[in-house]
C-alpha positions as CSV (number, residue, x, y, z in Angstrom):
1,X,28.6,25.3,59.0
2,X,27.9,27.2,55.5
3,X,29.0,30.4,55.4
4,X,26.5,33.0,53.9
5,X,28.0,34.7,50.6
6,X,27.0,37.8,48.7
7,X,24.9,37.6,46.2
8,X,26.5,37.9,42.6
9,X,24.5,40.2,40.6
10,X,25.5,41.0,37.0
11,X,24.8,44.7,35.3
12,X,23.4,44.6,32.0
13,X,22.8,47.5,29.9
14,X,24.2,49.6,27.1
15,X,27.4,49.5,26.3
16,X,28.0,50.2,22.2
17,X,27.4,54.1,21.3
18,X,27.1,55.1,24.8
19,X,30.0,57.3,25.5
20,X,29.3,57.3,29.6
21,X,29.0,53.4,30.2
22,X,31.6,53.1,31.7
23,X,30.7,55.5,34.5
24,X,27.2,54.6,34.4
25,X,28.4,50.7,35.0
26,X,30.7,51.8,37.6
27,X,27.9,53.9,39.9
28,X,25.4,50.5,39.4
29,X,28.3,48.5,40.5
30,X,28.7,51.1,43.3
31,X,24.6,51.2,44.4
32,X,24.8,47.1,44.4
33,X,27.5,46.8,47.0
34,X,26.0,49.8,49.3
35,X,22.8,47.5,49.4
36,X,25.2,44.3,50.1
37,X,25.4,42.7,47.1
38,X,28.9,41.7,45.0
39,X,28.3,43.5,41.9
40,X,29.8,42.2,38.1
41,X,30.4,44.6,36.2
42,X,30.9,43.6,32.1
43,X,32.7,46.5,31.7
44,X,35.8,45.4,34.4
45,X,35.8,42.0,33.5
46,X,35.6,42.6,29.4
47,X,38.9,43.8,27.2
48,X,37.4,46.7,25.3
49,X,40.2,45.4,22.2
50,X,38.8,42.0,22.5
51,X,36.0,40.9,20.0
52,X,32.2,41.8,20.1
53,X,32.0,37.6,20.3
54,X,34.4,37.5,22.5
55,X,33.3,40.0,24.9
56,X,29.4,38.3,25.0
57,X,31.5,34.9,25.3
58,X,32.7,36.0,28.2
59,X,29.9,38.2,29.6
60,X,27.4,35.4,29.2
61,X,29.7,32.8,30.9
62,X,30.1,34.9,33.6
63,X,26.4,35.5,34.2
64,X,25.8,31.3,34.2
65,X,27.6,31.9,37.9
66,X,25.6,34.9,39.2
67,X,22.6,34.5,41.5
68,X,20.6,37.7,40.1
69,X,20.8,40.4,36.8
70,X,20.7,44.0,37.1
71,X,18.8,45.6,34.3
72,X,19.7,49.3,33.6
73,X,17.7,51.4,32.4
74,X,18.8,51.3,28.7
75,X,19.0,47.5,28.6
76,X,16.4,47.2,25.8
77,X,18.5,49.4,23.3
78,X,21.4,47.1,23.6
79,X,21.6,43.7,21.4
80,X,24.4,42.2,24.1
81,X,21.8,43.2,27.2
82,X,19.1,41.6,25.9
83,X,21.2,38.1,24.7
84,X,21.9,38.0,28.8
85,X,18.0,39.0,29.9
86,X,16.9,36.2,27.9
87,X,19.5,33.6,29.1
88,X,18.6,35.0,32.5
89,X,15.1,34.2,31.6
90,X,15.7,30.6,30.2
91,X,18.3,29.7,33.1
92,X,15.9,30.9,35.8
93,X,18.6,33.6,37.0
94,X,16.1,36.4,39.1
95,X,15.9,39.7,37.5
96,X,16.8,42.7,40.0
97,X,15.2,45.9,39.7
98,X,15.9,48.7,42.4
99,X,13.3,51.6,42.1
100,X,14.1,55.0,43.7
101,X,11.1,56.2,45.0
102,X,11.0,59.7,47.0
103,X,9.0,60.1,50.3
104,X,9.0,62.6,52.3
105,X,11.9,64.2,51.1
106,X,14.1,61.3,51.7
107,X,15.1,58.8,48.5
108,X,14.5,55.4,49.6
109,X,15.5,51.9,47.4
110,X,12.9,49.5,46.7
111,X,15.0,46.2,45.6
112,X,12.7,43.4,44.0
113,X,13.8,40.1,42.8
């Protein structure tokens, strides 16, 4: 019998000139596993000494294995972040968006694929 895995779901967004990534990267990475996903998170798996090429070498392989992409916010104002939504595009990888939306006082988490 197969046993039913997490889905792998990489986080894209600004990394270069953004002094918070790191935390911003870690608290998607944090939001994906509280909804029941295995977050990949560029900034855990990347050296920050290593090479711009190496660093998208590595990202990009990475995202070949994951089932979904995470687009922050910022993803558009990144060159790396939109290399990996438009592999994600051409490789058919889904595209995950989770939109907070408030009612009645509550927060609630609208996840679409």
């Amino acid at each position: 019998m197969k046993k039913n895995r997490k889905k792998l779901v990489y986080i894209s967004g600004k990394i270069t000139g953004d002094d918070n990534y790191k935390q911003k990267f870690d608290e998607a990475a944090k939001l994906l596993s509280d909804f029941g996903f295995t977050p990949i998170n560029p900034t855990v798996i990347c050296d920050p000494k290593w090479t711009y090429t190496k660093q998208m070498h590595t990202c990009l392989n990475t995202l070949f294995k994951c089932d979904a992409i995470y687009l922050l916010d910022d993803w558009r104002e990144s060159r790396g972040a939109t290399a990996e939504y438009y592999v994600a595009e051409c490789l058919g990888i889904k595209k995950l968006f989770i939109k907070d939306t408030k009612k009645e006082n509550k927060i609630h988490f609208e996840i679409t694929f």
